[in-house]
PDB file of N, CA, C, O and CB in Angstrom:
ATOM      1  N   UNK A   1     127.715 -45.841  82.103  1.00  0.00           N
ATOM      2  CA  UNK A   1     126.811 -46.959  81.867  1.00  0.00           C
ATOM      3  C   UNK A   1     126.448 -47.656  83.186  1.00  0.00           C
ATOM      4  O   UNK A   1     125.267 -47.828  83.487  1.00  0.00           O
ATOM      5  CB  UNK A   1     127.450 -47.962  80.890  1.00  0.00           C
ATOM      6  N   UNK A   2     127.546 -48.093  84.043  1.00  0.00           N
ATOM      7  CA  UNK A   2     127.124 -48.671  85.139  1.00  0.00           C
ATOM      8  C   UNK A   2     126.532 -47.633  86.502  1.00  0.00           C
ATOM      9  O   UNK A   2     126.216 -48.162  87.568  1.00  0.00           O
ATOM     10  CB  UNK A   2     128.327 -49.517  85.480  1.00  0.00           C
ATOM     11  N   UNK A   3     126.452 -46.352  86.330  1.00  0.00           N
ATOM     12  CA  UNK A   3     125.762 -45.793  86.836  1.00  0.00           C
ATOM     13  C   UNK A   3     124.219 -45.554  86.419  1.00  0.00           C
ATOM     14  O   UNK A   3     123.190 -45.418  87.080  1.00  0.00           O
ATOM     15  CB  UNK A   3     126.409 -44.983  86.943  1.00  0.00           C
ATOM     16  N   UNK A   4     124.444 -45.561  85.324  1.00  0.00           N
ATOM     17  CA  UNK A   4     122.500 -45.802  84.505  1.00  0.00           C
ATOM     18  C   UNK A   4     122.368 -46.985  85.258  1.00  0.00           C
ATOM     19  O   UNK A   4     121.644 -46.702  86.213  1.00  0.00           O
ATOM     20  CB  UNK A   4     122.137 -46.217  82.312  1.00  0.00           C
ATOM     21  N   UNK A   5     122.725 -48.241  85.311  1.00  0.00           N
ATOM     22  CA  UNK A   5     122.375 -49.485  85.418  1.00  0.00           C
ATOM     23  C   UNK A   5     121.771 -49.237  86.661  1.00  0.00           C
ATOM     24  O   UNK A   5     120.548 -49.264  86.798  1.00  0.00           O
ATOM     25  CB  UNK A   5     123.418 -50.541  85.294  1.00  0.00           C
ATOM     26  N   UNK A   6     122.814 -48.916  87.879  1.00  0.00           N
ATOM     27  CA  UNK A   6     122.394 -48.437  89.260  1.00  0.00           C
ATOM     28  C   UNK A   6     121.292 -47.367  89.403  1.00  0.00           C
ATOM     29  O   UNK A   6     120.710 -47.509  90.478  1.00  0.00           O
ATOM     30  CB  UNK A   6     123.572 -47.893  89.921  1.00  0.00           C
ATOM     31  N   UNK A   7     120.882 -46.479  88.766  1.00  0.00           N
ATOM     32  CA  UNK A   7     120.129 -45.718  89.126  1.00  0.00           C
ATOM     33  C   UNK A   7     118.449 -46.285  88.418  1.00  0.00           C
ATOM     34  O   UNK A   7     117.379 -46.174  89.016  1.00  0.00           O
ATOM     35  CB  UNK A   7     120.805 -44.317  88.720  1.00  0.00           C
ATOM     36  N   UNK A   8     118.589 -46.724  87.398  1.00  0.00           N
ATOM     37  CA  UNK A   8     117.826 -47.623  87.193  1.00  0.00           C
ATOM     38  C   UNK A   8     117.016 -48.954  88.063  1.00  0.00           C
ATOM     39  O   UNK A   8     115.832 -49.289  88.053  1.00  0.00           O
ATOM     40  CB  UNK A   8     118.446 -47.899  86.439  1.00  0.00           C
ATOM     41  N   UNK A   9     117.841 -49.350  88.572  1.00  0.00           N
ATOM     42  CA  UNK A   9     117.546 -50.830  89.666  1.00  0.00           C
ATOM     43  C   UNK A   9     117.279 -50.345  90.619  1.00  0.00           C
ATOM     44  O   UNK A   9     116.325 -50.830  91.228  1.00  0.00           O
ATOM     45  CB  UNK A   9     118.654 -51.925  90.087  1.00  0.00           C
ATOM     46  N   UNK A  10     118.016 -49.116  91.224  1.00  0.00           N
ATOM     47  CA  UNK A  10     116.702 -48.416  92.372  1.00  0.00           C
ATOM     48  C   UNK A  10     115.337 -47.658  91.736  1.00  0.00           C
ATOM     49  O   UNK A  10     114.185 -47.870  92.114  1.00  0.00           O
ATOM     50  CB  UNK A  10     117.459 -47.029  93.392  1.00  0.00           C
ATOM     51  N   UNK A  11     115.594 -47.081  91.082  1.00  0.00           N
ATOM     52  CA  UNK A  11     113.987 -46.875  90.800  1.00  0.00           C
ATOM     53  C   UNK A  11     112.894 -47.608  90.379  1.00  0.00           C
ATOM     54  O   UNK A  11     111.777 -47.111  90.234  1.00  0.00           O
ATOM     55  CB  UNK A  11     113.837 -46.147  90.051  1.00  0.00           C
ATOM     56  N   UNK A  12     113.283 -49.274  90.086  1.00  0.00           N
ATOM     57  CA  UNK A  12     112.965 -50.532  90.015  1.00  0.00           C
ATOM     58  C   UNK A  12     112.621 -51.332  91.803  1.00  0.00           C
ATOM     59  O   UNK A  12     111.741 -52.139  92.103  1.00  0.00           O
ATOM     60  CB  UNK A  12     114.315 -51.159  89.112  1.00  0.00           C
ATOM     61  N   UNK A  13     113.107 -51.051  92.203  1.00  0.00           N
ATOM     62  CA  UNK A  13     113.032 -51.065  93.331  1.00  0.00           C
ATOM     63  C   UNK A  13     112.221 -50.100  94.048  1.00  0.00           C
ATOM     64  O   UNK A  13     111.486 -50.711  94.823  1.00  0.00           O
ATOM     65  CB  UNK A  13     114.070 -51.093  93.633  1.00  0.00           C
ATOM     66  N   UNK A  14     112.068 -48.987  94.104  1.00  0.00           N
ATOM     67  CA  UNK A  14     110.914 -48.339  94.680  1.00  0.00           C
ATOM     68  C   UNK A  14     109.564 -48.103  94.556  1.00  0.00           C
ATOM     69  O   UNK A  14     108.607 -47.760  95.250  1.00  0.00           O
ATOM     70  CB  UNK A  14     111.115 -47.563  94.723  1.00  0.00           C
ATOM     71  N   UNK A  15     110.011 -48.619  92.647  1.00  0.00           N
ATOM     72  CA  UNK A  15     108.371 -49.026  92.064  1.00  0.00           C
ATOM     73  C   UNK A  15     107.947 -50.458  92.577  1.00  0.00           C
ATOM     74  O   UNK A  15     106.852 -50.453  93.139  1.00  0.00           O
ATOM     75  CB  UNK A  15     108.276 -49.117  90.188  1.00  0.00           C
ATOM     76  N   UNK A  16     108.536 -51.601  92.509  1.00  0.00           N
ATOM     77  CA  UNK A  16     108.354 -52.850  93.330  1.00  0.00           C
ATOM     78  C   UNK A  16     107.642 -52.084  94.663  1.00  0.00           C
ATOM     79  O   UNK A  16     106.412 -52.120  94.687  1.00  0.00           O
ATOM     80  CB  UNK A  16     109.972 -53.775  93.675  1.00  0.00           C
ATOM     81  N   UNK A  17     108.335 -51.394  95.773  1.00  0.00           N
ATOM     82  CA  UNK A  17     107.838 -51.022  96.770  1.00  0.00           C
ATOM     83  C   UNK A  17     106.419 -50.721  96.748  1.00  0.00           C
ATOM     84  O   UNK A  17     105.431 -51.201  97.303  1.00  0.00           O
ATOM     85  CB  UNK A  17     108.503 -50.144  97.128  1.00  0.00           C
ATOM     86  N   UNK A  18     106.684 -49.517  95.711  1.00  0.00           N
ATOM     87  CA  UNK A  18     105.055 -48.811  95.739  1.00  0.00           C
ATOM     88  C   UNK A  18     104.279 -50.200  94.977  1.00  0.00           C
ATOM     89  O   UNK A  18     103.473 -50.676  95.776  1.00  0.00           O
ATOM     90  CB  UNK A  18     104.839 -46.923  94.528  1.00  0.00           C
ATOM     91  N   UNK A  19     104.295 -50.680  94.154  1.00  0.00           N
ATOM     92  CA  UNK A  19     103.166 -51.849  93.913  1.00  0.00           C
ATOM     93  C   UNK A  19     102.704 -52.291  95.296  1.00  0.00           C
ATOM     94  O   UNK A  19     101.663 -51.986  95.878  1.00  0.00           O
ATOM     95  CB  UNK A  19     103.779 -53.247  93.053  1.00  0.00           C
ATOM     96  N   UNK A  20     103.786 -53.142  95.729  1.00  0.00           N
ATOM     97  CA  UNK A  20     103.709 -53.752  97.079  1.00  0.00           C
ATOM     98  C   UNK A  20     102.466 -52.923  98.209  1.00  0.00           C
ATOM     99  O   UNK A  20     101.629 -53.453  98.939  1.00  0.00           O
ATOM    100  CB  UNK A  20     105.393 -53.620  97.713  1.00  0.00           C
ATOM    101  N   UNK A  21     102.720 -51.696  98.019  1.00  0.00           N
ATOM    102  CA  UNK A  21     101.830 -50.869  99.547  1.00  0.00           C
ATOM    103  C   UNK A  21     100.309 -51.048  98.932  1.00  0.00           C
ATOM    104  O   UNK A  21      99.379 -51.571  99.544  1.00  0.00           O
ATOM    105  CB  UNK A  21     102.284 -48.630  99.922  1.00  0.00           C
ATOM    106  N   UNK A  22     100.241 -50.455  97.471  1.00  0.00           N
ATOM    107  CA  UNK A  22      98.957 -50.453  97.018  1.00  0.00           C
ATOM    108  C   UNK A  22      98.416 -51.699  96.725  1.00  0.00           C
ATOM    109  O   UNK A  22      97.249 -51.795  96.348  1.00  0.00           O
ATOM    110  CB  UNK A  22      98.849 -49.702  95.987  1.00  0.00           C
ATOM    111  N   UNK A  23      99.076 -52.575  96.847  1.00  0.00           N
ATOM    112  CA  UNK A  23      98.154 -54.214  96.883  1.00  0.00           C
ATOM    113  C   UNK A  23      97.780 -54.478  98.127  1.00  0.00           C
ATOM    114  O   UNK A  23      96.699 -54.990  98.418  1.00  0.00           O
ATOM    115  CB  UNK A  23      99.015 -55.662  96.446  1.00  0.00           C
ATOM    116  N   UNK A  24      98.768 -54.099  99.033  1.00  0.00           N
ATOM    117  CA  UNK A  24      98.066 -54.177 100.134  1.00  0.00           C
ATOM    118  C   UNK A  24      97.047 -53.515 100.820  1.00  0.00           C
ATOM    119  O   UNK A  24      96.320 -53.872 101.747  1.00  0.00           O
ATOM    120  CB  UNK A  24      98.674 -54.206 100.705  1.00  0.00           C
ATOM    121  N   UNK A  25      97.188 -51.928  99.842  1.00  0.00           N
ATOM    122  CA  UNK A  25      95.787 -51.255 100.195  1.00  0.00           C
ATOM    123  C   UNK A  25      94.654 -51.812  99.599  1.00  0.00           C
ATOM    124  O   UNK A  25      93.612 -51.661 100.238  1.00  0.00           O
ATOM    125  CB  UNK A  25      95.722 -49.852  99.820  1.00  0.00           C
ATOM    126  N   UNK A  26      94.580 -52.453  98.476  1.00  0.00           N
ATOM    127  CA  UNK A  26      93.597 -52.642  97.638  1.00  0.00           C
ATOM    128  C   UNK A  26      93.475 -54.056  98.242  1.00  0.00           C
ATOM    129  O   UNK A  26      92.713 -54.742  97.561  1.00  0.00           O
ATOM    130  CB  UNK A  26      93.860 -52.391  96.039  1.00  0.00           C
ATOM    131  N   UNK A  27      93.981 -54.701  99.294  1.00  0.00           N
ATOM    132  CA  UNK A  27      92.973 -55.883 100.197  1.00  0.00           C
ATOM    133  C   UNK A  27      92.534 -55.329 100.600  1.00  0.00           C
ATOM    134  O   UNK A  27      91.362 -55.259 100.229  1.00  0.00           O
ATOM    135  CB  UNK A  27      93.207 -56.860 101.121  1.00  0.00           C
ATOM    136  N   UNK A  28      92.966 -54.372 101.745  1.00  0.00           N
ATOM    137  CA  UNK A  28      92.279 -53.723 102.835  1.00  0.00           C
ATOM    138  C   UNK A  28      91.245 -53.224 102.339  1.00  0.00           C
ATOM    139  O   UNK A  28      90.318 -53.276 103.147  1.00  0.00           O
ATOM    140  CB  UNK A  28      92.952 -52.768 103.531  1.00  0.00           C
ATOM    141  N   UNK A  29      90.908 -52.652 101.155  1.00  0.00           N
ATOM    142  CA  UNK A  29      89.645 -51.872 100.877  1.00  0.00           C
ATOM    143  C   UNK A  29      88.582 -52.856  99.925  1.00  0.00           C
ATOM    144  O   UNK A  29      87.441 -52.417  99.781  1.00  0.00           O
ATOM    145  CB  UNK A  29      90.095 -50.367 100.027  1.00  0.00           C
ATOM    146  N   UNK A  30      88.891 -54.019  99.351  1.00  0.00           N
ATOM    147  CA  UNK A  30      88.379 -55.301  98.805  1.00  0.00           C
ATOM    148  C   UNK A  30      87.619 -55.463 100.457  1.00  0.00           C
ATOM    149  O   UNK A  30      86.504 -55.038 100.759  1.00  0.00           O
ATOM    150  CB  UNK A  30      89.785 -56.677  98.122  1.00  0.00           C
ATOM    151  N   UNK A  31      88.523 -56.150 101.307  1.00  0.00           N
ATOM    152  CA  UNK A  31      87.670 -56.349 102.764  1.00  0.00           C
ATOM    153  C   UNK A  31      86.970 -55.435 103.397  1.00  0.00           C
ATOM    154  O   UNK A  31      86.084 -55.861 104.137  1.00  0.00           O
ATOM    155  CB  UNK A  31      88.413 -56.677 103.784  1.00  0.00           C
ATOM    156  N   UNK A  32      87.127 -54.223 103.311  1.00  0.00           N
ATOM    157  CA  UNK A  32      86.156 -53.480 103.875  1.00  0.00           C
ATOM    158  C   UNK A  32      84.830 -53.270 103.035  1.00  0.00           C
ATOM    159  O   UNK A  32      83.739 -53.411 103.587  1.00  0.00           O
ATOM    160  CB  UNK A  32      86.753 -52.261 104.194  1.00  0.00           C
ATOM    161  N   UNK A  33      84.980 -52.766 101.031  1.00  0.00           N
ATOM    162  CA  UNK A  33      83.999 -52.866 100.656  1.00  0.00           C
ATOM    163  C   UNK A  33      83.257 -54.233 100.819  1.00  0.00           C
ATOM    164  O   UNK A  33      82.080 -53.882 100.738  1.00  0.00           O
ATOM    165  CB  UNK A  33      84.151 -52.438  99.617  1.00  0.00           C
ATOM    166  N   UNK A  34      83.262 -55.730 101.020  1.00  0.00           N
ATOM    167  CA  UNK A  34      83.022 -56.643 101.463  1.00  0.00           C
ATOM    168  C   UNK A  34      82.327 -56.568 102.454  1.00  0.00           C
ATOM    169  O   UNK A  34      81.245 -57.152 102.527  1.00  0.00           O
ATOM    170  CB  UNK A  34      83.809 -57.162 101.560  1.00  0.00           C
ATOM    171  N   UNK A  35      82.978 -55.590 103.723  1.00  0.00           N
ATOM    172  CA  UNK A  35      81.497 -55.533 104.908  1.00  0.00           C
ATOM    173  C   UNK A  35      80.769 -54.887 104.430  1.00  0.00           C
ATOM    174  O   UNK A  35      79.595 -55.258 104.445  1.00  0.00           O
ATOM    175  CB  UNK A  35      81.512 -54.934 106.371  1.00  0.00           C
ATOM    176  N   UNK A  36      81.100 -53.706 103.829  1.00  0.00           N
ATOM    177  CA  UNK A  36      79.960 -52.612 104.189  1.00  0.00           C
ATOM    178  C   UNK A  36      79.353 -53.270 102.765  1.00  0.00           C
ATOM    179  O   UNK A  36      78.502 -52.414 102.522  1.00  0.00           O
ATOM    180  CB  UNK A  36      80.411 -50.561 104.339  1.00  0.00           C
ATOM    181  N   UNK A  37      79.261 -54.111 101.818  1.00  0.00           N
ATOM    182  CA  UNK A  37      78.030 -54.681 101.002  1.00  0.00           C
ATOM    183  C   UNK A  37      77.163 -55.355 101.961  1.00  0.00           C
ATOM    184  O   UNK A  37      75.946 -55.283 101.792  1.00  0.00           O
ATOM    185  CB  UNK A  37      78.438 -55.741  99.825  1.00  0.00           C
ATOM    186  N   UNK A  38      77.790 -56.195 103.244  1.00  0.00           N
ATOM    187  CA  UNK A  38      77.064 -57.723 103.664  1.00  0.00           C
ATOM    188  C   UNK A  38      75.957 -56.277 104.671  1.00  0.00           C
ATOM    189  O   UNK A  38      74.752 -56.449 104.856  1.00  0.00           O
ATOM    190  CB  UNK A  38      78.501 -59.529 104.955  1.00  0.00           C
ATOM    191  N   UNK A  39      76.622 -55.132 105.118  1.00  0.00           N
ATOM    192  CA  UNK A  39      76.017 -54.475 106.217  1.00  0.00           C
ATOM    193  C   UNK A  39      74.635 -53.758 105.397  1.00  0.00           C
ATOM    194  O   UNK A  39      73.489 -53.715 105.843  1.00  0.00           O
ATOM    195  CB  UNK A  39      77.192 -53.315 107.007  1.00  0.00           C
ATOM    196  N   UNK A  40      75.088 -53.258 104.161  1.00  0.00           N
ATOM    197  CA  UNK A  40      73.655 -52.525 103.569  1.00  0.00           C
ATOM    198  C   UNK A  40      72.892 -53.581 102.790  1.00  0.00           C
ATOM    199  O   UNK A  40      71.922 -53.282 102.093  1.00  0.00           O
ATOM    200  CB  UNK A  40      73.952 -51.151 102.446  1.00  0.00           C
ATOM    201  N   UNK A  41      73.402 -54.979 102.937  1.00  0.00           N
ATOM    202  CA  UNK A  41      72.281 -56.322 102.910  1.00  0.00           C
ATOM    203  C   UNK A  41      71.750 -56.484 103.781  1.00  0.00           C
ATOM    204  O   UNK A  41      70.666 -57.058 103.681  1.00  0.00           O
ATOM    205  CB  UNK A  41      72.616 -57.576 102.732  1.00  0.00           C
ATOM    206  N   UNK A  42      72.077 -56.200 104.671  1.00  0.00           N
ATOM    207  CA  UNK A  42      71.379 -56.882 106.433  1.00  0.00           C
ATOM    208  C   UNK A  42      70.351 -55.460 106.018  1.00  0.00           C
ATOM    209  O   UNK A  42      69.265 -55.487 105.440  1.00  0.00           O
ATOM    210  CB  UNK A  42      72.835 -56.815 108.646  1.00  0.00           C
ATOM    211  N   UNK A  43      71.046 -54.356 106.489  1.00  0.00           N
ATOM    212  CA  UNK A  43      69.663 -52.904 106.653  1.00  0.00           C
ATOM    213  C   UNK A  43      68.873 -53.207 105.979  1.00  0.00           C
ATOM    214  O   UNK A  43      67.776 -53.174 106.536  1.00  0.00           O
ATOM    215  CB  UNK A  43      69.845 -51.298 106.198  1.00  0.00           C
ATOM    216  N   UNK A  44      68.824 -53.767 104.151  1.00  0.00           N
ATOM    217  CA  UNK A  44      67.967 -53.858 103.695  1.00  0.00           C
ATOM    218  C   UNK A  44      67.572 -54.670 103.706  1.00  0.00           C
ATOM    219  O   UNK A  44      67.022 -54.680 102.604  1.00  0.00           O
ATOM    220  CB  UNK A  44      67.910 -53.580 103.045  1.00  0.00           C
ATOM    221  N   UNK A  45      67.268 -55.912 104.328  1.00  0.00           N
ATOM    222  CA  UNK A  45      66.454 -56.638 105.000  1.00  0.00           C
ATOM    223  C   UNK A  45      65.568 -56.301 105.712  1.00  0.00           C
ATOM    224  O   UNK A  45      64.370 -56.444 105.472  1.00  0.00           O
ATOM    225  CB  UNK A  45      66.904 -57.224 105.531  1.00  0.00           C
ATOM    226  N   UNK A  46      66.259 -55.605 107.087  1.00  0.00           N
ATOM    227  CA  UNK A  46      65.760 -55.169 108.386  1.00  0.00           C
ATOM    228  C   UNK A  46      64.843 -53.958 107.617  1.00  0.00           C
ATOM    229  O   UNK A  46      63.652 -54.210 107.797  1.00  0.00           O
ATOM    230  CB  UNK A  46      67.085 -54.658 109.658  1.00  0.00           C
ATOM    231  N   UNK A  47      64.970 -53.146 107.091  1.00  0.00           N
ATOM    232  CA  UNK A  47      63.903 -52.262 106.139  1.00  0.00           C
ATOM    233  C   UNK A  47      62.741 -52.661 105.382  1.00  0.00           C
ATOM    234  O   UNK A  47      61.865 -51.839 105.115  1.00  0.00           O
ATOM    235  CB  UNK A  47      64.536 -51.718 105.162  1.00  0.00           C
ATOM    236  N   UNK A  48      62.660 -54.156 104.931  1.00  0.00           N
ATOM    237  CA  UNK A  48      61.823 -54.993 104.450  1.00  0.00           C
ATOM    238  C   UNK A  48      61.225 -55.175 105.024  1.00  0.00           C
ATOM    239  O   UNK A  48      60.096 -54.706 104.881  1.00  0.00           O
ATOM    240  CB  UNK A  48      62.001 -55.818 104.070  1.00  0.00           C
ATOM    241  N   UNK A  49      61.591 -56.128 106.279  1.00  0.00           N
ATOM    242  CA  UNK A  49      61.039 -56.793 107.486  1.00  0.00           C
ATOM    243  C   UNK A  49      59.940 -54.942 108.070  1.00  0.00           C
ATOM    244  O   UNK A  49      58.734 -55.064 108.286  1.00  0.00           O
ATOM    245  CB  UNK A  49      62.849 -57.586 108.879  1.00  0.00           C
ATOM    246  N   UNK A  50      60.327 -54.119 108.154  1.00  0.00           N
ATOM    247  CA  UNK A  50      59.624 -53.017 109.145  1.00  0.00           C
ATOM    248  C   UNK A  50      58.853 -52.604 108.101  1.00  0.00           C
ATOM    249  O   UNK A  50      58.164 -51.617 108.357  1.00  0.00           O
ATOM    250  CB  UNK A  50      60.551 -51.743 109.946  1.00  0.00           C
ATOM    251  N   UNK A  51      58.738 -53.142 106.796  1.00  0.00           N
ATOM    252  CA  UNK A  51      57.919 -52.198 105.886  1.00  0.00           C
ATOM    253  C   UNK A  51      56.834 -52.898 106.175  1.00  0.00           C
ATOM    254  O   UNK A  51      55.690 -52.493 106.384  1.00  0.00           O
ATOM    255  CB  UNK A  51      58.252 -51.997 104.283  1.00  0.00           C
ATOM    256  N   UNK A  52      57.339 -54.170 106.174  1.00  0.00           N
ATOM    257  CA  UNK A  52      55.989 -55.548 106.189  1.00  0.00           C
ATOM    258  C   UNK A  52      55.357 -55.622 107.599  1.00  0.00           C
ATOM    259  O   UNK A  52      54.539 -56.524 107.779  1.00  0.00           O
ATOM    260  CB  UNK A  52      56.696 -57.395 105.885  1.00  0.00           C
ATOM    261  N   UNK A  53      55.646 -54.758 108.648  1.00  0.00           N
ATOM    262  CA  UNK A  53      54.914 -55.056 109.869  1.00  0.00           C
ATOM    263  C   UNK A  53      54.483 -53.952 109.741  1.00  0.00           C
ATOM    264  O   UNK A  53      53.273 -54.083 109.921  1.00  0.00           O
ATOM    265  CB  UNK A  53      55.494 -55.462 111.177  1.00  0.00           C
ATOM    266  N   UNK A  54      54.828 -52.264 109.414  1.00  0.00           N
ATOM    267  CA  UNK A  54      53.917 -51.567 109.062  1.00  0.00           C
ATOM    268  C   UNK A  54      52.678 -51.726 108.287  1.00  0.00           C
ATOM    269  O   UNK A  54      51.546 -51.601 108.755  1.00  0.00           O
ATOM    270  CB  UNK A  54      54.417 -50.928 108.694  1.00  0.00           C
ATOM    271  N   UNK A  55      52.949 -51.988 107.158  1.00  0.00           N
ATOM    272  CA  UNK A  55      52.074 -52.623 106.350  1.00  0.00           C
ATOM    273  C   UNK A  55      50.667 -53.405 106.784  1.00  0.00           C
ATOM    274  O   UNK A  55      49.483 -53.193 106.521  1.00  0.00           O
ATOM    275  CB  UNK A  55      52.867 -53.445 105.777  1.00  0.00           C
ATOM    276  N   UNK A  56      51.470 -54.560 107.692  1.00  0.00           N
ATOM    277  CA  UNK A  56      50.543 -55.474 107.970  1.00  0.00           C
ATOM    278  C   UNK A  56      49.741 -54.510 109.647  1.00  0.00           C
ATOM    279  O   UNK A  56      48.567 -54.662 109.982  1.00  0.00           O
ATOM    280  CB  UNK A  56      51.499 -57.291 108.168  1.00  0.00           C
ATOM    281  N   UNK A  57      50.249 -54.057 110.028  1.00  0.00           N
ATOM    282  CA  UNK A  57      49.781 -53.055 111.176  1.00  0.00           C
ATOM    283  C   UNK A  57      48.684 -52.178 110.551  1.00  0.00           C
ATOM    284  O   UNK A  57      47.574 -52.257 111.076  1.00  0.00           O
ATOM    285  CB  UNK A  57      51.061 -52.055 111.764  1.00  0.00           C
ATOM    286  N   UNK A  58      48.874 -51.173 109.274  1.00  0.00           N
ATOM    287  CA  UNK A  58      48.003 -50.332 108.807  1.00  0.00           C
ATOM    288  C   UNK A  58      47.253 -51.129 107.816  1.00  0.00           C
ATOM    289  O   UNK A  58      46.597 -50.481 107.001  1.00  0.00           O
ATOM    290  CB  UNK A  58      48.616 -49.123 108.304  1.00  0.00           C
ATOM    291  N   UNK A  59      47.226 -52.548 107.729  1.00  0.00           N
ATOM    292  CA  UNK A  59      46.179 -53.226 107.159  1.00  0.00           C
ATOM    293  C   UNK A  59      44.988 -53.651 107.683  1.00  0.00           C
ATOM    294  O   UNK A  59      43.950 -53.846 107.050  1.00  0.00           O
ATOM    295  CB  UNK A  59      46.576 -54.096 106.763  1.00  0.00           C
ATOM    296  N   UNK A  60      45.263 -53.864 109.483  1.00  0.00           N
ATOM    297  CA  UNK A  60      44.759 -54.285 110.683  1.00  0.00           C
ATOM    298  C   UNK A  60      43.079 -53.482 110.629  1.00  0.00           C
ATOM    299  O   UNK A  60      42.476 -52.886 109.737  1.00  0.00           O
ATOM    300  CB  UNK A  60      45.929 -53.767 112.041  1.00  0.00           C
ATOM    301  N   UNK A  61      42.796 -53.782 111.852  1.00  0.00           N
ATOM    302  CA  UNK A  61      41.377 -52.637 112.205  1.00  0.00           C
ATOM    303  C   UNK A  61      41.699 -51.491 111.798  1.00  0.00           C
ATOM    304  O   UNK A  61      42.927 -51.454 111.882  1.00  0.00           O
ATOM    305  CB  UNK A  61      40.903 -52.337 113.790  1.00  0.00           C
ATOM    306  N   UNK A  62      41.460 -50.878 111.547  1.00  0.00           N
ATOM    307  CA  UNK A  62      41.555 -48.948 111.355  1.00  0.00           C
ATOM    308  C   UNK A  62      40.413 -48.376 112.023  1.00  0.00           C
ATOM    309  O   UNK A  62      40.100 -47.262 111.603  1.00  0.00           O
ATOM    310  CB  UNK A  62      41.410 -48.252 109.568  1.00  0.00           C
ATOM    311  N   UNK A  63      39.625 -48.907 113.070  1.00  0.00           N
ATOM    312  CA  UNK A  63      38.967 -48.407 114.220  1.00  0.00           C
ATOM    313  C   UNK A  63      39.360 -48.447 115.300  1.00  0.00           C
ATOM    314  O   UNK A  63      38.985 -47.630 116.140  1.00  0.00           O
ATOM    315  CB  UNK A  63      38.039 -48.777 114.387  1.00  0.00           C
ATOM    316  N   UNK A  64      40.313 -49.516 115.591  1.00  0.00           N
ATOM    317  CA  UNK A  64      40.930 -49.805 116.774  1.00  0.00           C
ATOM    318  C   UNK A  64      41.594 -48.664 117.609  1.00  0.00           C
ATOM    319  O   UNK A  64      41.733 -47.579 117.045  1.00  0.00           O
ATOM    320  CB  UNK A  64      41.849 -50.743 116.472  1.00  0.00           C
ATOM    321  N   UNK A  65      41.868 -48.754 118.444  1.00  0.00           N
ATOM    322  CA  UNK A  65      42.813 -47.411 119.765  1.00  0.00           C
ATOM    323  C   UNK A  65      44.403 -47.942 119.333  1.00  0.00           C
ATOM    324  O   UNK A  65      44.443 -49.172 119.379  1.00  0.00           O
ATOM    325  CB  UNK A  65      42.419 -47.822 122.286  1.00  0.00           C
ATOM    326  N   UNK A  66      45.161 -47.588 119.099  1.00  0.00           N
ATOM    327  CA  UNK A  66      46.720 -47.947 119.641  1.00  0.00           C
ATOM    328  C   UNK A  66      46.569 -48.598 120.835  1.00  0.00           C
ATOM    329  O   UNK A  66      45.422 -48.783 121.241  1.00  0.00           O
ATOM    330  CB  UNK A  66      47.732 -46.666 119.926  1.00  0.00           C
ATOM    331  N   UNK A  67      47.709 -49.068 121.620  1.00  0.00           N
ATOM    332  CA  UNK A  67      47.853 -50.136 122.823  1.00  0.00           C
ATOM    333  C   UNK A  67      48.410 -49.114 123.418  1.00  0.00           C
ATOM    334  O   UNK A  67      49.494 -49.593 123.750  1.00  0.00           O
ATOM    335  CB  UNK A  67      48.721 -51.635 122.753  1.00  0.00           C
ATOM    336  N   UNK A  68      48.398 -47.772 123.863  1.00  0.00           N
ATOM    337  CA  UNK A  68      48.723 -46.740 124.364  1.00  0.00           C
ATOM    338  C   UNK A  68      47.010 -45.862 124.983  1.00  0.00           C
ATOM    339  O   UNK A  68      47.022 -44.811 125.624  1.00  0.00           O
ATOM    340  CB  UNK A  68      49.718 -46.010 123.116  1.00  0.00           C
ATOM    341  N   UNK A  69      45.795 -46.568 124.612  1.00  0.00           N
ATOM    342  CA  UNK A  69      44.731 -45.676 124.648  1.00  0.00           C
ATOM    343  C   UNK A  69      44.311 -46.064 125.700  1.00  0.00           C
ATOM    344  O   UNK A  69      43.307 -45.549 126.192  1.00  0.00           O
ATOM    345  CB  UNK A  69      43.797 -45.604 123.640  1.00  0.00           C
TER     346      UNK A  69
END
C-alpha cells in the first residue's frame, strides 16, 4: 500500500511538472501569436496604403511620360 501511495505521488509530480512546461509554452506562443497578428495588421495596412497610391497614380493623366522619360 505504501508503495502505491509513493509511486503514485511521483507520477503526480511529474504530471504537475509537465502542466508546468506546457503553460509556459502556451505563453510563449499566446505572445508570439500576438506579434505576428499586430505584424500581418501593419502589412495589411501598408498593402492598403500601396493599393491607394497605385490606384490614385493609374487614375492620374494616362498620357503623361513616367518621371523616368
Amino acid at each position: 500500500m505504501r508503495h502505491e501511495i509513493i509511486r503514485l505521488d511521483t507520477r503526480v509530480i511529474y504530471l504537475e511538472d509537465t502542466v508546468q512546461q506546457m503553460n509556459l509554452i502556451m505563453m510563449e506562443q499566446d505572445r508570439t501569436i500576438g506579434k505576428l497578428s499586430r505584424m500581418v495588421s501593419e502589412l495589411e495596412e501598408k498593402l492598403r496604403e500601396l493599393d491607394e497610391r497605385k490606384a490614385n497614380r493609374e487614375g492620374g493623366d494616362h498620357n503623361s511620360r513616367p518621371p523616368h522619360y
